[in-house]
PLY file of the C-alpha trace (Angstrom):
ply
format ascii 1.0
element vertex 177
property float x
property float y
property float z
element edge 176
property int vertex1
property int vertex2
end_header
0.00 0.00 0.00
1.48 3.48 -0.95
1.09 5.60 2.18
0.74 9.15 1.62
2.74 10.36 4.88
6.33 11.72 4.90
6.04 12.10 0.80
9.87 13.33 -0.22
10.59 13.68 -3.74
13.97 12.35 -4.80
15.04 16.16 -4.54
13.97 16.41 -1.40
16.05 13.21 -0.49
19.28 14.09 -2.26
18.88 17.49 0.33
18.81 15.82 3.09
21.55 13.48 2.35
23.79 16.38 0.99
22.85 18.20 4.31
23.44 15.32 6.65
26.99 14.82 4.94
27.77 18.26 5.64
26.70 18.46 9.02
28.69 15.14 9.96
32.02 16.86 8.81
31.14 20.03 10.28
30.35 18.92 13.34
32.03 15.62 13.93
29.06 14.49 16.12
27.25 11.61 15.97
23.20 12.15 13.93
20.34 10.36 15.59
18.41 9.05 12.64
15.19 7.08 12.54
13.09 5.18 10.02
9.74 4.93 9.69
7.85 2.04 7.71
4.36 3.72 6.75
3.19 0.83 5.19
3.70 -1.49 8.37
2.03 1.01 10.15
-0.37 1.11 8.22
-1.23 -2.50 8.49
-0.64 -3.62 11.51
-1.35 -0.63 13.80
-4.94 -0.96 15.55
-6.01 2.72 14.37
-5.16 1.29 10.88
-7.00 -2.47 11.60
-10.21 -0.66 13.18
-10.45 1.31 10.28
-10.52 -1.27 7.66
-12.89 -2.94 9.81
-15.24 -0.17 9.99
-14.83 0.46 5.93
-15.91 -3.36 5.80
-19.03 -2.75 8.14
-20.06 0.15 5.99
-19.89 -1.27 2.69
-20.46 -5.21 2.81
-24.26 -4.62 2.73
-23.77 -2.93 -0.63
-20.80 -5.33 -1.88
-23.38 -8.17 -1.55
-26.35 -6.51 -3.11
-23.69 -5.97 -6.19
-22.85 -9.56 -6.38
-26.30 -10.32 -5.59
-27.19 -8.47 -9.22
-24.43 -9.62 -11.27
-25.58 -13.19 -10.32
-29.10 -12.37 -11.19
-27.79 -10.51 -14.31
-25.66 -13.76 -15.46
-28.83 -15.85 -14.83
-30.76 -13.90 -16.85
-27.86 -13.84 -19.53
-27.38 -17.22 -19.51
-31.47 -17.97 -19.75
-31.76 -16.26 -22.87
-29.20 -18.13 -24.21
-30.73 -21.25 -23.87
-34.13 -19.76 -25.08
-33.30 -17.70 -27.88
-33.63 -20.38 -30.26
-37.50 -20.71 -29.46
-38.20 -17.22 -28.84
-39.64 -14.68 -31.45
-37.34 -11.67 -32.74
-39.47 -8.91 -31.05
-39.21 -11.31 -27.91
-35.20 -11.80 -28.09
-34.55 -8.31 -28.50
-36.48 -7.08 -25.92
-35.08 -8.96 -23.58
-31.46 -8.16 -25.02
-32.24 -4.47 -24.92
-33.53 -5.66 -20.72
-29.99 -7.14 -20.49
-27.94 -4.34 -21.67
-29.93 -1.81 -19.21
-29.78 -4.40 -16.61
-25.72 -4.43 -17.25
-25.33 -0.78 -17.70
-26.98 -0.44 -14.48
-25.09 -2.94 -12.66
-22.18 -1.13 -14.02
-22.65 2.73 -12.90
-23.51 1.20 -9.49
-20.08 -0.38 -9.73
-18.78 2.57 -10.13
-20.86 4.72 -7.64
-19.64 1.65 -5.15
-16.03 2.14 -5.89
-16.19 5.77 -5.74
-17.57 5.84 -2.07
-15.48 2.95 -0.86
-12.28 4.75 -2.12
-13.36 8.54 -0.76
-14.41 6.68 2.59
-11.25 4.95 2.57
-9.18 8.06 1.91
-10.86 9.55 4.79
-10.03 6.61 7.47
-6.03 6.81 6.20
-5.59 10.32 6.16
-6.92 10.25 10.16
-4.38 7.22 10.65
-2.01 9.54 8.99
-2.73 12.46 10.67
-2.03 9.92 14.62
0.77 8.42 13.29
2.20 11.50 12.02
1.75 12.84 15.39
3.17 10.07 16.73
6.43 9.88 15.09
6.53 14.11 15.94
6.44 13.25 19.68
8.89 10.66 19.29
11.32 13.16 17.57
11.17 15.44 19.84
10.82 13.28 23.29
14.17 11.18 21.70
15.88 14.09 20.38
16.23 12.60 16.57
18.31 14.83 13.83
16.21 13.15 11.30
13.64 10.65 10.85
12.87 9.23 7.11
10.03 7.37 5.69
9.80 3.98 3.70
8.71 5.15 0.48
12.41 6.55 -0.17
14.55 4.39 1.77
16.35 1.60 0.34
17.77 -0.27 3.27
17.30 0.81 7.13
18.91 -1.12 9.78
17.08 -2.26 12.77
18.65 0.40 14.91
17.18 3.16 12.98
13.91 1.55 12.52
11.57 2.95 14.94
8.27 1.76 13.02
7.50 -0.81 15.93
7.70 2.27 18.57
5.24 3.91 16.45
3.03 1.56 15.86
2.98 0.70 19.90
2.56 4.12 20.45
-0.63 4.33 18.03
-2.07 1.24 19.94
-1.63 2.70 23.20
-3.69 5.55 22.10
-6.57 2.64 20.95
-8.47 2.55 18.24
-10.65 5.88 18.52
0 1
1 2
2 3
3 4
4 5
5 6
6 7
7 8
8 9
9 10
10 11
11 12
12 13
13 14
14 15
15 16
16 17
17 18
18 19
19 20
20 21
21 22
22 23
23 24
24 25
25 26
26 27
27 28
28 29
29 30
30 31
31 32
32 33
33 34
34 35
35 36
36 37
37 38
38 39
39 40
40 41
41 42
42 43
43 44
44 45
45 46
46 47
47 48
48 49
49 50
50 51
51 52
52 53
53 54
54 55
55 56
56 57
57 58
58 59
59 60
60 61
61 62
62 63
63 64
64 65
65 66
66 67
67 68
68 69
69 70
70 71
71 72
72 73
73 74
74 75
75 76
76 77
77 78
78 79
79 80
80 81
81 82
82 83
83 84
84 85
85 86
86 87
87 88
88 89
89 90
90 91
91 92
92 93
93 94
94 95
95 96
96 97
97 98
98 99
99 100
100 101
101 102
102 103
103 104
104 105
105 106
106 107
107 108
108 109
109 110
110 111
111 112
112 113
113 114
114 115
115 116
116 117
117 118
118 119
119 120
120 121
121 122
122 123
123 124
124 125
125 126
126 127
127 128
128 129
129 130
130 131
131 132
132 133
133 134
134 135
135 136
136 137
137 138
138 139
139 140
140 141
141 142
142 143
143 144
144 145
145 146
146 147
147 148
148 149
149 150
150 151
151 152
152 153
153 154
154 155
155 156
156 157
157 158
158 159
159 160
160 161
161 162
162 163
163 164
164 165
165 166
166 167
167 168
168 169
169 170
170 171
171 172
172 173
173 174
174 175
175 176
């Protein structure tokens, strides 16, 4: 899952690298860095869990009803196969023309259902965002970290960098909310 928190562009990357470089030989101290694994947060945190469970609550009443009518419409499909060599022309087409509302039908509901489940879902990250982002802020500061990156950008972090499990700890202390 691509996680829309702590977005750097490469630019923004090659900065901070040229800038940490600079500070170690200007001021021969040691950095505190951290890492940050968005999409493990994202999964595994409880914020992020009780969210996907609520998006499932909300919308599996109107993921059934859509299989429910693409059965229905297949039935119907596959019914005037087997008829449609004993049924008039005026008879076949009608119910042709019935199947190709039925589908387009089926289909902008599709649509309407994917639309709402992806806004909803967009909502519910960007407020797991928003804690864990808050999160990893009072960890900087209460830890005194030079720099914390985010998964998206990083190619390899060791474990003593990684503070993802420290986040997402943090996040389930604060429950699901």
């Amino acid at each position: 899952m691509n996680s829309i928190f702590f977005k750097a562009s490469a630019r923004k990357l090659a900065t901070a690298a040229f800038l940490l470089v600079a500070a170690i030989g200007v001021h021969a101290q040691e950095l505190k860095i951290g890492f940050v694994n968005s999409d493990r947060v994202l999964r595994e945190a409880t914020p992020a869990k009780a969210a996907q469970t609520r998006l499932e609550a909300e919308f599996s009443k109107r993921q059934k009803e859509g299989e429910d009518a693409a059965a229905k419409l297949k039935a119907a499909a596959d019914k005037l196969d087997k008829d449609a060599p004993t049924l008039g022309e005026a008879e076949r087409n009608r119910r042709q023309r019935d199947l190709v509302e039925q589908d387009r039908e089926l289909q902008r509901k599709r649509r309407e259902f994917q639309e709402d489940l992806n806004q909803r879902k967009n909502e519910e990250l960007a407020s797991v965002v928003e804690r864990a982002n808050k999160v990893v802020k009072q960890i900087y500061d209460s830890e005194k970290f030079d720099l914390i990156l985010q998964g998206d950008v990083v190619i390899f972090a060791s474990a003593r960098v990684d503070i993802t499990d420290k986040v997402i700890k943090a996040l389930n202390a604060q429950g699901a909310k």
